[in-house]
N, C-alpha and C positions, 0 to 999 in steps of 0.2 A: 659255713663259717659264720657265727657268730660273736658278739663283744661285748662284756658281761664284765659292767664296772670299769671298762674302759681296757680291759684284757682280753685279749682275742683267743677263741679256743676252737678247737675243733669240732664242737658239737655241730649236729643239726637240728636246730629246733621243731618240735610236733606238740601238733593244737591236740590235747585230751579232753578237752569241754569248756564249758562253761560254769562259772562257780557264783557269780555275781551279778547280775545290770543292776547299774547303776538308776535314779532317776534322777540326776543329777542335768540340769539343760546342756551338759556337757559333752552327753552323750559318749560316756565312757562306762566298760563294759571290764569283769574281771575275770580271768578266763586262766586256765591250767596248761603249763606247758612243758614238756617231757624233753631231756638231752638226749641224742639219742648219738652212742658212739661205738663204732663196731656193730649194727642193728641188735645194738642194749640199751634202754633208757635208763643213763646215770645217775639224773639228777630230774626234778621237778620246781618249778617256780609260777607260783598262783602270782598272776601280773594285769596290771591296769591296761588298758589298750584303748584307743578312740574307736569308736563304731565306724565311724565315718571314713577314720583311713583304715581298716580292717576290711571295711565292705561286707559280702556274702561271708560269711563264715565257714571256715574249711570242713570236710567233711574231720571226723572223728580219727587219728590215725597218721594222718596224710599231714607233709611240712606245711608249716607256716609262714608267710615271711617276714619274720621277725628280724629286721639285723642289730641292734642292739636294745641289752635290759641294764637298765642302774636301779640302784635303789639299795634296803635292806629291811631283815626280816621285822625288823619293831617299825622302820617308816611305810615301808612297802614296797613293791617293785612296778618297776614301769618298760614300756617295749616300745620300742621305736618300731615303726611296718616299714618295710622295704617297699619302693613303688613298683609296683608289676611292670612288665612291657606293656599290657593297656593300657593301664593308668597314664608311662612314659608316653605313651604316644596318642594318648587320649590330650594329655595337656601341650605335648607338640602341636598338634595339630589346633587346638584353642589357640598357641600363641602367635600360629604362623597365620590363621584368619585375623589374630589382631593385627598382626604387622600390616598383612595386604592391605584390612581398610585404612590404616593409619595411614600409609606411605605410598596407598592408590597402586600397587603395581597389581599383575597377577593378569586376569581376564580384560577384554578387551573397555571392555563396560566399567571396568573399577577405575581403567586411566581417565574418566572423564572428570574428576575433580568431585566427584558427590561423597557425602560420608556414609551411606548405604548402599548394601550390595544389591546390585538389582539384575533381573535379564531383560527389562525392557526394553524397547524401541526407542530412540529418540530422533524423532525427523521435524525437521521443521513446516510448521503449517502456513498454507496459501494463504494469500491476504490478499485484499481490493486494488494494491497496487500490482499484484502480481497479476491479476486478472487484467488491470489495464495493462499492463506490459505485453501479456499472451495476445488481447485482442489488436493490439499493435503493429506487433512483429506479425501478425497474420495478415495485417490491413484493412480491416475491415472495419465496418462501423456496428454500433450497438442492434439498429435494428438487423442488418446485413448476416450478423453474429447468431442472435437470436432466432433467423427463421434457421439458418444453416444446422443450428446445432437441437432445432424443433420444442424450445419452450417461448416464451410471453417475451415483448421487449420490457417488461416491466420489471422481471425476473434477471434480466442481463445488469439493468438500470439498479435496481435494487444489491446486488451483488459488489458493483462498481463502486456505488455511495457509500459502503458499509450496513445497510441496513437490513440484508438480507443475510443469510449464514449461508458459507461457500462448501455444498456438501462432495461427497464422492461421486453421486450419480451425476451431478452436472460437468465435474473434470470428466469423469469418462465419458458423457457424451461427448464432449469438445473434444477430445481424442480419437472420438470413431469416424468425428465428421470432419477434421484437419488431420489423415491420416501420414504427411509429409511433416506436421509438427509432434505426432506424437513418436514417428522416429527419428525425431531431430536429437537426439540425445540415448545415446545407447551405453551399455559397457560390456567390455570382453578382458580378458586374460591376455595381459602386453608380455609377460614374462614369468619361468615358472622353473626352479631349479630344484631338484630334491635326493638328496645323499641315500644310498641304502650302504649298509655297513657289511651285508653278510654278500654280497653280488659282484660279479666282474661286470665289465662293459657290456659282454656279449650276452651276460644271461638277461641283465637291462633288454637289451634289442631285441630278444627273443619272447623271455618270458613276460617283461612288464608291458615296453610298447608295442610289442609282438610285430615288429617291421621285419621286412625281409634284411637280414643280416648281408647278401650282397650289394645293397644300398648304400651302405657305408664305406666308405676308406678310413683304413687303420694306418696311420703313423706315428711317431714316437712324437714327444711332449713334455715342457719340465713346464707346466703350469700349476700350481696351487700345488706340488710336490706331487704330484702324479707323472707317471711316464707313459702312459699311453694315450692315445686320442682315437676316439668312431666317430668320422662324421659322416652326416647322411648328406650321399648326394657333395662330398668332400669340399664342404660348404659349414660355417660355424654358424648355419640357423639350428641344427638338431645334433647333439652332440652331446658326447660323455667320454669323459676322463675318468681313467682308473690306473692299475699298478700292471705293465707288461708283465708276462711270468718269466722267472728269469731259472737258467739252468744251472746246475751244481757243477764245477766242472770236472770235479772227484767222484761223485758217483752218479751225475749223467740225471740225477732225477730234478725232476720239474720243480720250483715252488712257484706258486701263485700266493700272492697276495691279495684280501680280499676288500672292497671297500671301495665307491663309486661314486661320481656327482653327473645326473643330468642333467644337463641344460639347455631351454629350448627358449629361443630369443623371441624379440615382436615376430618375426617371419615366420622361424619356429613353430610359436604356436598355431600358427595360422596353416601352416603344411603337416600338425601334427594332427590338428581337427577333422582334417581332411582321414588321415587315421581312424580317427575315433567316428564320422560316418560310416569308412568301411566295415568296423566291426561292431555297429548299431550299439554307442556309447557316446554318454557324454562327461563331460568335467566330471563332474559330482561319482560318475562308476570308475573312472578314471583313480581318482583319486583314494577310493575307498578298496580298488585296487593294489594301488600303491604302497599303501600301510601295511597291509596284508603282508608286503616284501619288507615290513619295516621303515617302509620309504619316509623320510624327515625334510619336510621342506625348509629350506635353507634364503630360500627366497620367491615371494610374489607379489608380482607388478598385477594392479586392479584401473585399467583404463576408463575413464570415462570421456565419454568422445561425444563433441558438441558439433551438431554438424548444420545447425541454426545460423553459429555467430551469435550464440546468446550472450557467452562472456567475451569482453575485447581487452585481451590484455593489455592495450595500454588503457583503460580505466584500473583495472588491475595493479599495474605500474603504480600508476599512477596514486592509489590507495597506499598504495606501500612506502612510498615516497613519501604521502605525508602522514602515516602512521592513521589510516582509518580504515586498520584490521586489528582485530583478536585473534592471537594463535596459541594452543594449550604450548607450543615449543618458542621457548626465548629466541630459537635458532633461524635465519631467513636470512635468503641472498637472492640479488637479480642481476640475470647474466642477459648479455646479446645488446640488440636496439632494435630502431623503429625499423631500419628496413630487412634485414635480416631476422627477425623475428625477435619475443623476448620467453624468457626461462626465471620462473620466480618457483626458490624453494622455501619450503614449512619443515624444519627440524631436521635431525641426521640420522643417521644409522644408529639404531636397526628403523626406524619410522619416517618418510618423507614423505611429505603430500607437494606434489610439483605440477605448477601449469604454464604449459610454453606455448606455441604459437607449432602447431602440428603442420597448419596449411603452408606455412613459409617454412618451417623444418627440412619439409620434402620436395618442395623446391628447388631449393637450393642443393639438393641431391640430384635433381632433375626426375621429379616424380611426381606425380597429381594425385591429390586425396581428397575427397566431399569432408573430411573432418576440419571445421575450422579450428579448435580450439579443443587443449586434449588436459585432461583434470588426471592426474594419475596418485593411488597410492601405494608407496614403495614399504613392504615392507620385508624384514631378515627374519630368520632364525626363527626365535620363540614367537614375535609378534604376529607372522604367517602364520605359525600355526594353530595362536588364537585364534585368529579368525576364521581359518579349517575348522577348526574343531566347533566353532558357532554354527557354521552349515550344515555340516555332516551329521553334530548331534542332537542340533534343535531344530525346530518346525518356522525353519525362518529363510527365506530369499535371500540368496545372495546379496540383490540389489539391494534389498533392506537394511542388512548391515552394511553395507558399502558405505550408503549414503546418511546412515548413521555417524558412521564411523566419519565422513568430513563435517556433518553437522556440528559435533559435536568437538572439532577438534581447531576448527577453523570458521573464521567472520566477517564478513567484508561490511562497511559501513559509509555513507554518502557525509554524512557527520564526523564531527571532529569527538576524538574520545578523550576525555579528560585524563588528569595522570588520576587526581585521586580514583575516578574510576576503577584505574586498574590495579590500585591498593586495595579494593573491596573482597569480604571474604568470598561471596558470590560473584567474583567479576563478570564471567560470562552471566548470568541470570540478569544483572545492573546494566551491563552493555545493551543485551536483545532489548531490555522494556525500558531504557532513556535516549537510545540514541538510534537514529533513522538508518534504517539496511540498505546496502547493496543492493536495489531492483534484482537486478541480474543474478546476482552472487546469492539471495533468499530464494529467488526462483527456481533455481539449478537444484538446492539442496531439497525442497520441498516438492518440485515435480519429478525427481528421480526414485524416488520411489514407485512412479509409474513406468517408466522405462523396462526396457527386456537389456537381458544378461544374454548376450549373443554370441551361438559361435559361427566362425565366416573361413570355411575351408579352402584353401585355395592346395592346387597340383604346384609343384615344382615347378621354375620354367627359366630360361635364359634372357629373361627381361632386362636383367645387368649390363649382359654382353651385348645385348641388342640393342640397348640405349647408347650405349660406349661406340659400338660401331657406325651408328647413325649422326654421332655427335663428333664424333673425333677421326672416323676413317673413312667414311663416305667420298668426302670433297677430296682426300687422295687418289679415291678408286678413283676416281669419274677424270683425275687428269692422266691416271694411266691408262683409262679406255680412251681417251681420246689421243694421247699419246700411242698407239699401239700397244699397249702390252699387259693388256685384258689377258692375252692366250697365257701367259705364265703365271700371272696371281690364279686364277683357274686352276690349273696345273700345281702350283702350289697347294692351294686350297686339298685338293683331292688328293694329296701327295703326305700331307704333315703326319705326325704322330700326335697323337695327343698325351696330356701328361695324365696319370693316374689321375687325378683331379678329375680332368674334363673328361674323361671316360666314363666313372661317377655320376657326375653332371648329366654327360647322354643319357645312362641311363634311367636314373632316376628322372627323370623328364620323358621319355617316350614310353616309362611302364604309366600305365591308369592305376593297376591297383599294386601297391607299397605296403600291404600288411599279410599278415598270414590268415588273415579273414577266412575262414572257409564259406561262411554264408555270403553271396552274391547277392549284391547290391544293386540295381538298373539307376545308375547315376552317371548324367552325361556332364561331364566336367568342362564340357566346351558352349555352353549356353553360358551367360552370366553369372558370377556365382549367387548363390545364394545362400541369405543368413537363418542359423536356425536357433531358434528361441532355446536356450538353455533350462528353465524351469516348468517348459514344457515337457512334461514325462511321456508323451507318445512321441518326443522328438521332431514333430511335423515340421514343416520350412516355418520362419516366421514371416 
């Protein structure tokens, strides 16, 4: 279809050659072009065309695309060029790169407020107050420091004052020779949810996390419009919701409905690691797994765990309280108090950077953990799978981008920040070089980078009910054994049924190994556990 003078006709236009170029700066070319209708050429029209929207020139024969010519024989004629699909999607795609830089969305790296697109790093660099803070927290003095970590004290001193430069080889040594400070700060995977579209639950348990499918209890579920529920160990640490199949009840046949959400909690991941040693994997195979099934992470929690006491949340608080933080999110709230613990957020959904008080969290659970102080980032949907997609596809450490990604997004400051300050078009750039850091809060973001990405497998076990029993039924027992009537709670005891649940529960707790592993592993789960460095590729313990 073309329009010729503003009348629409049936032809199809075909390029017969060239008649003319122009040398006009205009770059306009004059070229012969055939109707062609019922495969007869009716008519002929020698026409001006731009070179530029022509492009390549068609072979001799072959349509053109031409969609409209005006003109006439004493002025001349002219042809508009139809835009090809390249061309359309040539300039699609130019306008969808303007938009991203403009309005910063897209990769993880463009939400940083810069107007070029980069894949660099951004971490923040060690300074002399950080170095006093390090030799601090360790207790030691300059010369004490100096012989420990085997250079000069002149070299320590120089450091301290600023007149020396703080390189990598002297952190790493401080790290080989305070090796309780250099895992004082670690990060692991707190939480990890990921939808597959084409899978039921079961083929999840089989084929992705390759668990023993009797591990699970299946019950029904109206959660997130799902009717089904597996949990492992009938327990909501490792668990997936999907669509029960439901039967016809005309002609008796099955439908299944397909489409599934895993999700494995802080525990979760911690029992599912324990998975991924028995079948010699980690995250990263995991994961590249997953996709494979189409799997879409829908959400992941990125831990970082302080197990120093470097940050104190009420300094913390306490910044926030009088506004001596930068945060790329307008959004922040602080929940709890001094003795129960406190909970300070950075922005909403799909992105939160959250830091609360871990060691009183669990507490107050009635549980004990070496982490004092836990820096988490939460994030949903697309934002996870930015950051998937930075690991997976570039030559970059986890922890790297982790501790980018809060450098960059978040600032804690011992000064007070002005308002024009944060009218500036570089605010963060204004803030880091006029106003005094966080010790703490610059220390965390610049020596995490050195930090290992761990994972820490733990077996199943009834620490819940064991805690409960010692807490709340003990001081019972002990007056019915002294009361006489030990013989029946015994008798009871040995007597009960258990509920599907706790059946579950047995058994996933007295199996060792919970995967379909065929390869045998010699891993004694009853030593201590141990953590195993993530970015290590032979896997070895860290």
């Amino acid at each position: 279809m073309i329009t010729i003078n503003n009348e629409p006709t049936a032809y199809t236009p075909i390029f017969l050659g060239t008649t003319q170029h122009s040398l006009r700066l205009s770059l306009e070319m004059l070229i012969m072009v055939g109707m062609k209708l019922n495969d007869e050429i009716v008519e002929t029209y020698n026409v001006t065309v731009s070179a530029i929207e022509l492009g390549h020139l068609p072979n001799i024969g072959s349509e053109i695309a031409i969609e409209e010519i005006t003109g006439s024989e004493l002025s001349g004629f002219k042809a508009k060029i139809r835009q090809s699909d390249a061309q359309i999607e040539n300039m699609a795609i130019i306008e969808l790169e303007n938009l991203v830089e403009l309005k910063n969305v897209g990769r993880y790296q463009l939400l940083k407020g810069k107007n070029t697109m980069t894949q660099e790093l951004h971490v923040a660099e060690l300074t002399k107050e950080n170095m006093i803070l390090i030799r601090q927290l360790l207790g030691v003095t300059q010369p004490e420091l100096a012989k420990m970590i085997g250079v000069s004290e002149r070299t320590v001193w120089g450091i301290e004052n600023g007149s020396q430069k703080i390189s990598n080889k002297y952190v790493d040594k401080l790290l080989l020779a305070y090796k309780d400070f250099a895992e004082s700060i670690e990060m692991q995977f707190d939480w990890v949810s990921l939808t597959f579209p084409d899978l039921t639950s079961k083929q999840v348990i089989t084929d992705v996390l390759r668990l023993q499918e009797n591990l699970f209890l299946e019950r029904p579920t109206s959660q997130n419009f799902y009717t089904r529920e597996m949990a492992f160990a009938g327990e909501k640490n490792i668990y997936i919701q999907d669509f029960a199949p439901v039967k016809n009840p005309e002609t008796q046949a099955v439908d299944q409905k397909f489409g599934t959400t895993l999700y494995l909690t802080g525990k979760g991941t911690r029992l599912f690691e324990k998975a991924l040693l028995e079948q010699n994997m980690n995250w990263r195979d995991f994961f590249e797994k997953a996709r494979l099934y189409r799997g879409h992470l829908t959400r992941l929690d990125i831990a970082i765990n302080d197990k120093w006491g470097l940050l104190n949340m009420n300094d913390l608080v306490k910044a926030v309280q009088e506004k001596r933080f930068w945060s790329k999110s307008k959004s922040y709230a602080v929940h709890g108090n001094v003795d129960d613990g406190w909970t300070v957020d950075f922005g909403k959904s799909p992105f939160v950077i959250r830091a609360y008080d871990k060691h009183k969290e669990q507490a107050n659970k009635g549980y004990d953990t070496d982490v004092k102080t836990r820096v988490e980032l939460e994030l949903h949907q697309d934002k996870a799978e930015y950051v998937l997609d930075e690991w997976l596809n570039n030559d970059k450490k986890l922890v790297d981008i982790t501790f980018d990604i809060l450098y960059t997004y978040l600032w804690f400051t011992n000064g007070k920040i002005e308002d024009q300050q944060l009218q500036s078009d570089a605010v963060r750039d204004e803030i880091e070089a006029t106003v005094e850091p966080m010790p703490a809060w610059s220390l965390l973001t610049a020596l995490g980078k050195k930090m290992k990405f761990v994972r820490e497998p733990k077996k199943q076990s009834v620490e819940r009910i064991e805690k409960w029993v010692l807490q709340s039924v003990v001081p019972s027992l002990a007056v019915l054994k002294k009361t006489g009537h030990w013989h029946e709670i015994i008798e009871a005891i040995n007597t009960v049924e258990l509920s599907a649940e706790h059946e579950k529960l047995v058994m996933a707790t007295t199996k060792n190994a919970i995967t379909q592993a065929t390869k045998k592993l010699n891993i004694n789960f009853e030593k201590p556990t141990k953590k195993y460095n993530e970015d290590d590729e032979q896997g070895k313990g860290a």
